[in-house]
N, C-alpha and C positions, 0 to 999 in steps of 0.2 A: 142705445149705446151698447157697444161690444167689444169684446177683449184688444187690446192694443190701440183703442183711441183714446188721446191726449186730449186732457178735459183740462177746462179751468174751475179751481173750488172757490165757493165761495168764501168772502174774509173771516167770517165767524169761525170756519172749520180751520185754515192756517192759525189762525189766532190760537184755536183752542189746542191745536197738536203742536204747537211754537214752532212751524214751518217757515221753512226760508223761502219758499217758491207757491206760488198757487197751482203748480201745474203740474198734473198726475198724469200716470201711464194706468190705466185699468189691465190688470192681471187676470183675474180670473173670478169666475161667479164662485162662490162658495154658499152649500147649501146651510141650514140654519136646523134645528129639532127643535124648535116651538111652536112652529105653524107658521111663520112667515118666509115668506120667500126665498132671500139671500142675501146676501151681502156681496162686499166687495173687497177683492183684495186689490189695494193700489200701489204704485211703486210712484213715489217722492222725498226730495231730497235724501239719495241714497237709502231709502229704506222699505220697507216694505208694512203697511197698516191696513187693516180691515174698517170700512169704513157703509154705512148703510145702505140700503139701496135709495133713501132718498136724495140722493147727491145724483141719479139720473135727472129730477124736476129741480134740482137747486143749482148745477152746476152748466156749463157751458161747454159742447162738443168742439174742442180746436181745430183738431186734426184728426179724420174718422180713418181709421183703417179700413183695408179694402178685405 
């Protein structure tokens, strides 16, 4: 996954952020200072959340930017 492709979350994660849509725009990798990787910054229902990188193995590629 990479910046500007529209993913679908999975229901646990709308559930958990009380999201009106399952379906993100990925913004940008955002590095971490604990030793893991990154994260993500997403854009959904008008806003903008950082959400982990396990949402690349959880979630679903819609639409991949080129």
């Amino acid at each position: 996954m990479k910046v500007g492709d529209a993913i679908k979350l999975q229901s646990g994660t709308v559930k958990h952020w009380g999201l009106k849509t399952e379906v993100a725009i990925l913004l940008e990798k955002l590095p971490r200072s604990d030793g893991l990787e990154y994260d993500w910054l997403v854009a959904i229902d008008g806003r903008c959340i950082e959400l982990g990188r396990q949402l690349e193995q959880s979630s679903e590629a819609i639409n991949e930017s080129r």
